[in-house]
Steps between C-alpha positions, in 0.01 A plus 500: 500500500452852681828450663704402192316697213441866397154444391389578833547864443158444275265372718169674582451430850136566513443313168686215587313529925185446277614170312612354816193563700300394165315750466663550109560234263883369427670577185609202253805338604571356143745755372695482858467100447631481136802689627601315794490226228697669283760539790483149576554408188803692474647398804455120440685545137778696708519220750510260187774648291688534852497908493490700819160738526598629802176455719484294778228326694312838552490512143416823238177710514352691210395863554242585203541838620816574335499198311793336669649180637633579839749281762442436812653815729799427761454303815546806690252717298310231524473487895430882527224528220277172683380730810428797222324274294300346790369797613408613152265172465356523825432885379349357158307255693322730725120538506428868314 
């Protein structure tokens, strides 16, 4: 997802250091979950009715940020964001 959406442009490193190390309590996933079924949903009815939806196995990913429905970036965008975003966990992931 931190490759392919925006939403990572929101993240609170030290907040989200703290929910990975457990040391603060996740939020609810519900809304996030109703959504992806909402986008399921509206993929399998495309797929159905034989209409394109233009995603592909990488699929779509919500930003709540915005609100927005983004696609999947290029291949090659792709390839040069995974070292960026790498680094940027191992940075969130880091012992304070």
């Amino acid at each position: 997802m931190l490759v392919h959406s925006t939403s990572r442009h929101h993240i609170d490193l030290d907040l989200a250091g703290e929910v990975a190390a457990g040391k603060r309590s996740r939020m609810s996933f519900a809304p996030m979950v109703v959504t992806t079924g909402m986008l399921m949903a509206f993929e399998t009815i495309a797929l159905i009715l034989g209409k394109p939806t233009g995603t592909d196995c990488r699929g779509w990913f919500f930003n709540p940020h915005r609100p927005a429905v983004e696609r999947p970036r290029w291949r090659l965008v792709e390839i040069v964001m995974k070292p960026i975003v790498r680094r940027f966990l191992e940075r969130m992931m880091r012992p304070s």
